[in-house]
ZADO-1210 file (C-alpha; in nm, 4 decimals, padded with zeros to 6 digits):
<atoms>
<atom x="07.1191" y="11.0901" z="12.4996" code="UNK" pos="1"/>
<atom x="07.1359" y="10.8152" z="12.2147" code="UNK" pos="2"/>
<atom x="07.4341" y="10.7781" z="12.0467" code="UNK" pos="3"/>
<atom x="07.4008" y="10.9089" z="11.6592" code="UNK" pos="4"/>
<atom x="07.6809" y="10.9537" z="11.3592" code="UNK" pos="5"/>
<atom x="07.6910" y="11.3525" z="11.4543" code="UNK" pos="6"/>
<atom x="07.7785" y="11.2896" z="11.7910" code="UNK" pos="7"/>
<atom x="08.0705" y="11.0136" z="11.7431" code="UNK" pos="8"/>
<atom x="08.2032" y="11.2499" z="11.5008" code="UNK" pos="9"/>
<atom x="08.2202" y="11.5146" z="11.7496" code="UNK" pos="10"/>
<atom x="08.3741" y="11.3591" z="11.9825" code="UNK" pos="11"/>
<atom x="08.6347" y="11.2058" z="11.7671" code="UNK" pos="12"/>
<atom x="08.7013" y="11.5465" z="11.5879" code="UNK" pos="13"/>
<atom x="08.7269" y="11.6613" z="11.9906" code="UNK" pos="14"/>
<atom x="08.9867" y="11.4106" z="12.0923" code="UNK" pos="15"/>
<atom x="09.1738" y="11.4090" z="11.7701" code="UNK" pos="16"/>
<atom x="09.1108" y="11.7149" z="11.5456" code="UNK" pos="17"/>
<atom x="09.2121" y="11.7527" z="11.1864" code="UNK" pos="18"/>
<atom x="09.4062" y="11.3748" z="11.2148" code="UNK" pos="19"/>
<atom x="09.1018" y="11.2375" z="11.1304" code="UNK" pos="20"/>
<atom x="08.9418" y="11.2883" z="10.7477" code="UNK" pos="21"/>
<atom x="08.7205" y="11.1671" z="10.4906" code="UNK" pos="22"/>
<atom x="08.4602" y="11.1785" z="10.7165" code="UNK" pos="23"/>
<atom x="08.1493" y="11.0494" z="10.5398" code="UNK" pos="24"/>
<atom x="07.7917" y="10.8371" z="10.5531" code="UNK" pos="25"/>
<atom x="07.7178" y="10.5611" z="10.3170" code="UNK" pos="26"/>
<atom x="07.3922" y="10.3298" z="10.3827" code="UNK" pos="27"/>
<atom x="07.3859" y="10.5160" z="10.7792" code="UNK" pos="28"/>
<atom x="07.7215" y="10.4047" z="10.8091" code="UNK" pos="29"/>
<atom x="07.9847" y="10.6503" z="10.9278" code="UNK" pos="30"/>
<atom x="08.3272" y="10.6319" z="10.7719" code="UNK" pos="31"/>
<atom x="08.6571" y="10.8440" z="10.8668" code="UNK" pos="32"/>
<atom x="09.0152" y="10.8032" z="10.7710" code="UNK" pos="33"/>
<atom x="09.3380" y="10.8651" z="11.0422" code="UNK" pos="34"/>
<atom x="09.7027" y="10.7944" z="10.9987" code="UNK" pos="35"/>
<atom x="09.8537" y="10.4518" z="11.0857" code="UNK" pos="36"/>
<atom x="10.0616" y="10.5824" z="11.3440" code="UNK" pos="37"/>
<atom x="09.7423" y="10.7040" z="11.6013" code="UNK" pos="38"/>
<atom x="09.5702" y="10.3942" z="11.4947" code="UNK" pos="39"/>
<atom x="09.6090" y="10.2407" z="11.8438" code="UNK" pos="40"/>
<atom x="09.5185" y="10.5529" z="11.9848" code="UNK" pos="41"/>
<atom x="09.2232" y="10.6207" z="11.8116" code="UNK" pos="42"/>
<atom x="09.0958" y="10.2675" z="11.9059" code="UNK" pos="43"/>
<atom x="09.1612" y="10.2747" z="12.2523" code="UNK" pos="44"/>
<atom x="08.9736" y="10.6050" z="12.2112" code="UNK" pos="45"/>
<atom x="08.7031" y="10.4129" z="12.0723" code="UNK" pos="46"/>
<atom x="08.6888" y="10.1408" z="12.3256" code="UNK" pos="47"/>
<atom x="08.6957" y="10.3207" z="12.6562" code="UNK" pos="48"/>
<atom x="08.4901" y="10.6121" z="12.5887" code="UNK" pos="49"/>
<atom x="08.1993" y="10.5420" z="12.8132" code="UNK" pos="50"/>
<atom x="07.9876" y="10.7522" z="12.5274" code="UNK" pos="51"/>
<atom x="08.1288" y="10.5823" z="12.2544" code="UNK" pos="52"/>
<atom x="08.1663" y="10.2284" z="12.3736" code="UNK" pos="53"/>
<atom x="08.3079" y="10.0300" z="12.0512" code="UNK" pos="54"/>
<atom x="08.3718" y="09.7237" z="12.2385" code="UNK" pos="55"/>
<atom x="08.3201" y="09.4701" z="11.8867" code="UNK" pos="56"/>
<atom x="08.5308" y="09.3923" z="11.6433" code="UNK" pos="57"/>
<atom x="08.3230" y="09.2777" z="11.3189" code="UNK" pos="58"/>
<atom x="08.5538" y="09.2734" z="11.0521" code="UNK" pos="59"/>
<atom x="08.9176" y="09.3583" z="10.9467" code="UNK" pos="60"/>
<atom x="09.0124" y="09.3352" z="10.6135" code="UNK" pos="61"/>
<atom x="09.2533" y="09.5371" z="10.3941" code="UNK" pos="62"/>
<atom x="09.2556" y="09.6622" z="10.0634" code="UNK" pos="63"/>
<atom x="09.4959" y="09.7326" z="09.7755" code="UNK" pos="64"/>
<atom x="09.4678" y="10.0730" z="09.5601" code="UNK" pos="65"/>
<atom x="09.7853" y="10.0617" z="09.3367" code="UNK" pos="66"/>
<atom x="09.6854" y="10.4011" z="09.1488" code="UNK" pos="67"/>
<atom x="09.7050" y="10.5546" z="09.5134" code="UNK" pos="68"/>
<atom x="10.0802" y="10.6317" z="09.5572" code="UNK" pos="69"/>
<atom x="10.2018" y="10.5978" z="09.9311" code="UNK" pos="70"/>
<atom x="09.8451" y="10.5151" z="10.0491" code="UNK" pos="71"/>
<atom x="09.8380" y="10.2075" z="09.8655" code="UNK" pos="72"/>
<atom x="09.7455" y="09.9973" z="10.1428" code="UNK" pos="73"/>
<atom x="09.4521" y="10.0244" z="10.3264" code="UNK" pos="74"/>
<atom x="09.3390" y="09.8530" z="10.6712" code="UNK" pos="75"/>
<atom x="08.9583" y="09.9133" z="10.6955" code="UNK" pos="76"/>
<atom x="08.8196" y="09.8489" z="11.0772" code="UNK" pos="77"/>
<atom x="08.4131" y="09.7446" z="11.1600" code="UNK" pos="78"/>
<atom x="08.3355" y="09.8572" z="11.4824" code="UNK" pos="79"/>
<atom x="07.9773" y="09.8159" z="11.6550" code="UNK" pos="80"/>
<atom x="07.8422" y="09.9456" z="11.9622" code="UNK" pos="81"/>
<atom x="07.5998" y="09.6315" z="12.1041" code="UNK" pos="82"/>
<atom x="07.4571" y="09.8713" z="12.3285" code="UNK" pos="83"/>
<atom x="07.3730" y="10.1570" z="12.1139" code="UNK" pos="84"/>
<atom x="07.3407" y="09.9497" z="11.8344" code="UNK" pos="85"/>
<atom x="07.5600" y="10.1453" z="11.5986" code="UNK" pos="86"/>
<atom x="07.8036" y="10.0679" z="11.3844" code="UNK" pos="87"/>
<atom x="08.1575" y="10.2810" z="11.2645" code="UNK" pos="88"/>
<atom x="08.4014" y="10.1917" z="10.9780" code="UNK" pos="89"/>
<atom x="08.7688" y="10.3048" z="11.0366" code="UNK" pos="90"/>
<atom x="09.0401" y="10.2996" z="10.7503" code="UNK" pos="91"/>
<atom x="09.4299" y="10.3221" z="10.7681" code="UNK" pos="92"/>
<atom x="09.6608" y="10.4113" z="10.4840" code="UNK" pos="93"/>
<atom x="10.0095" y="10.3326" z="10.4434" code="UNK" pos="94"/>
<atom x="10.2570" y="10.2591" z="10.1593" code="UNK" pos="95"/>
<atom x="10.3277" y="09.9578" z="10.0249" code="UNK" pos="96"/>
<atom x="10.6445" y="09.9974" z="10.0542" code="UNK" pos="97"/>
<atom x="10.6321" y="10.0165" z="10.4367" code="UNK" pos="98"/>
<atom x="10.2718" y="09.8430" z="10.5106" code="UNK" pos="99"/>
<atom x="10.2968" y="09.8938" z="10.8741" code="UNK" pos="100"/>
<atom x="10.0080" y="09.9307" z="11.1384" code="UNK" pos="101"/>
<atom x="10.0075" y="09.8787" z="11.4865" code="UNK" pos="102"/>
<atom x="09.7851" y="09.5271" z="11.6043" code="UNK" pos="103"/>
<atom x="09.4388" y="09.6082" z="11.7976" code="UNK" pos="104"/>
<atom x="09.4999" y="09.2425" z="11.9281" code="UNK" pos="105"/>
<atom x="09.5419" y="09.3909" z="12.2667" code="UNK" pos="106"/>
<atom x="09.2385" y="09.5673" z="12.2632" code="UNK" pos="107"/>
<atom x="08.9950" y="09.2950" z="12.0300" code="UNK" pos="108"/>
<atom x="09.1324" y="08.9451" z="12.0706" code="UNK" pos="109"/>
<atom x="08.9339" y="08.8741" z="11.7511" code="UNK" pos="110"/>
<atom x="09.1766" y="09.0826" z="11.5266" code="UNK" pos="111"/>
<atom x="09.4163" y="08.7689" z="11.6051" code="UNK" pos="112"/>
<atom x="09.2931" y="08.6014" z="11.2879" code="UNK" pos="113"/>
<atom x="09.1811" y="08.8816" z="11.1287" code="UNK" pos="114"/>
<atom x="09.5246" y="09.0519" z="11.0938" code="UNK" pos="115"/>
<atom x="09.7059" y="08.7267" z="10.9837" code="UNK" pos="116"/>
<atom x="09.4822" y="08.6866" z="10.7048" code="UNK" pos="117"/>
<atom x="09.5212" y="09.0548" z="10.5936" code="UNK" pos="118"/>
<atom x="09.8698" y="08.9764" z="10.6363" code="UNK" pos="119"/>
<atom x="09.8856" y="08.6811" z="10.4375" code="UNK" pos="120"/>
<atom x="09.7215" y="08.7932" z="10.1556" code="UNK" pos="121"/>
<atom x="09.8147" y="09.1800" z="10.1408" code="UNK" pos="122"/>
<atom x="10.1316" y="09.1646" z="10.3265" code="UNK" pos="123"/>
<atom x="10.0415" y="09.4120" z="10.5865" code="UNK" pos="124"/>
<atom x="10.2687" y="09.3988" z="10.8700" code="UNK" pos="125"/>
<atom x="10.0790" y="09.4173" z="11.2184" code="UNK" pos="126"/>
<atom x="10.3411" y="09.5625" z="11.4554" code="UNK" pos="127"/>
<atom x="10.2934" y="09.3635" z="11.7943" code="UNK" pos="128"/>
<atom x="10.0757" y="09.1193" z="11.6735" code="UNK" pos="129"/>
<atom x="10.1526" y="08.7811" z="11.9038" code="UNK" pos="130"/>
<atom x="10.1999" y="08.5492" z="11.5845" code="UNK" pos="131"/>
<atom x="10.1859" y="08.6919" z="11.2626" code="UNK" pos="132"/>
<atom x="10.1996" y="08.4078" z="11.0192" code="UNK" pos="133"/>
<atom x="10.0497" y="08.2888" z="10.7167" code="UNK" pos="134"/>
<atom x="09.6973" y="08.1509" z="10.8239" code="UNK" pos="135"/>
<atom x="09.6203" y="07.9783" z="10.4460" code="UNK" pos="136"/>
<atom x="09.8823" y="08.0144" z="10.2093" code="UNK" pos="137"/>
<atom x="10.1630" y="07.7751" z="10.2317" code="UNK" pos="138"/>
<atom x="10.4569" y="07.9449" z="10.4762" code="UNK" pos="139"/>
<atom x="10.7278" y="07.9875" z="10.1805" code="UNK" pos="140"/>
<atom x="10.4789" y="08.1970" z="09.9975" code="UNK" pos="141"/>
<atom x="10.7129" y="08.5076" z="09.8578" code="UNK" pos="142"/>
<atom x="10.4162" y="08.6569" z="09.7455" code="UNK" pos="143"/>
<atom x="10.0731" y="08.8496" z="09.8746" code="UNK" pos="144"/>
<atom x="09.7805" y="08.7222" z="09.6324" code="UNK" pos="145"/>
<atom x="09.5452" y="08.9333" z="09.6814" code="UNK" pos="146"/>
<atom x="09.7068" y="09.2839" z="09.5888" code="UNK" pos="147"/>
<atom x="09.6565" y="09.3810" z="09.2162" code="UNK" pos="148"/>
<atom x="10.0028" y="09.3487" z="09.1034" code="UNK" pos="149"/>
<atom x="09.9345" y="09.0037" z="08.8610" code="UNK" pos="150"/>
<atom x="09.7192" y="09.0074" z="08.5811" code="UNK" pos="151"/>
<atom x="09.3359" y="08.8782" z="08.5787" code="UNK" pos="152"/>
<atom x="09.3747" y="08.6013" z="08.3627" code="UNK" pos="153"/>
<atom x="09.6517" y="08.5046" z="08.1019" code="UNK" pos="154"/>
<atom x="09.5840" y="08.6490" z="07.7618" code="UNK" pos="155"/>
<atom x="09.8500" y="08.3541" z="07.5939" code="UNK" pos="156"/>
<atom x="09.5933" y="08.1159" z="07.6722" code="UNK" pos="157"/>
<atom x="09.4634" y="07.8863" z="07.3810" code="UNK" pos="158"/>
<atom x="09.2830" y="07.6585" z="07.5882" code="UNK" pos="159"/>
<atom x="08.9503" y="07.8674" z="07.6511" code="UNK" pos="160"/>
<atom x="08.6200" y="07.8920" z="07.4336" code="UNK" pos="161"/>
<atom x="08.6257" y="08.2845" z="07.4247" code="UNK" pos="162"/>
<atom x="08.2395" y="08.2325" z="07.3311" code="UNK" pos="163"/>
<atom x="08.1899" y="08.0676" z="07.6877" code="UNK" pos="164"/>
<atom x="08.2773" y="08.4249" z="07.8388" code="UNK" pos="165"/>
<atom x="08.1224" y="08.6591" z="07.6368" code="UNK" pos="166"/>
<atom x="08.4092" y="08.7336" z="07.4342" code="UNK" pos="167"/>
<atom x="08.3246" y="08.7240" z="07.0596" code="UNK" pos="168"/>
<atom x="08.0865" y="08.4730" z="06.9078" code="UNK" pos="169"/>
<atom x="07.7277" y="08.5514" z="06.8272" code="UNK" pos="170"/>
<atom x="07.4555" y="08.5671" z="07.0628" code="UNK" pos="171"/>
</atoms>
């Protein structure tokens, strides 16, 4: 039987039950939410299911929502299946204020770089990871750049052409 969206959801919703939500499709690709505490769980789940078989890491990134209180963080997973040539996105939510998540470093030794650099730049705190450090900001960084907590751009500034950026002027 191939492997389809219906059928990884089943036997995720199976395994896990109502853990897992915001189950959805976008572009063919399936999409599904679970707590940060089963994440290890759930991809272990993931990995050794002879059915399911997500044995590739793709991508790990993370993502800030500050209008989302105590899910402001989020640790989005891309999974394939080279065999079945199928492909699952996985998200985490925590709280900024506690932006832990276990490290799938034991299970995908790619994640190794992949969770520094969500660490460096959105401070989220792999639990277990072998070495997590700042991969390209300097190490005395007290800051996570890439969560929306600064301003775009500096509205004292004198020192633009507002015209340049579509901002006033005639065109």
């Amino acid at each position: 039987m191939a492997l389809s969206n219906e059928l990884i959801q089943e036997q995720l919703t199976n395994k896990f039950g109502e853990q897992l939500t915001n189950w959805e499709q976008q572009f063919g690709l399936l999409t599904f939410t679970a707590p940060a505490e089963n994440n290890i769980e759930i991809m272990h789940y993931l990995y050794d299911n002879e059915t399911l078989r997500f044995r590739f890491l793709t991508d790990l990134t993370a993502v800030h929502y500050p209008e989302k209180t105590g899910e402001e963080l989020c640790v989005v997973y891309l999974l394939h299946n080279l065999i079945d040539n199928i492909r699952l996105r996985y998200k985490v939510y925590m709280p900024i204020s506690q932006p832990d998540v276990q490290s799938v470093t034991s299970i995908f030794s790619s994640a190794n770089w992949l969770e520094r650099e969500a660490y460096d730049f959105f401070g989220v705190n792999f639990i277990g990871h072998p070495n997590l450090s700042r991969i390209m900001n300097v190490d005395d960084m007290d800051y996570f750049p890439m969560r929306k907590e600064y301003p775009m751009e500096d509205p004292t500034r004198r020192d633009k052409d507002d015209e340049m950026f579509g901002r006033g002027g005639s065109f």
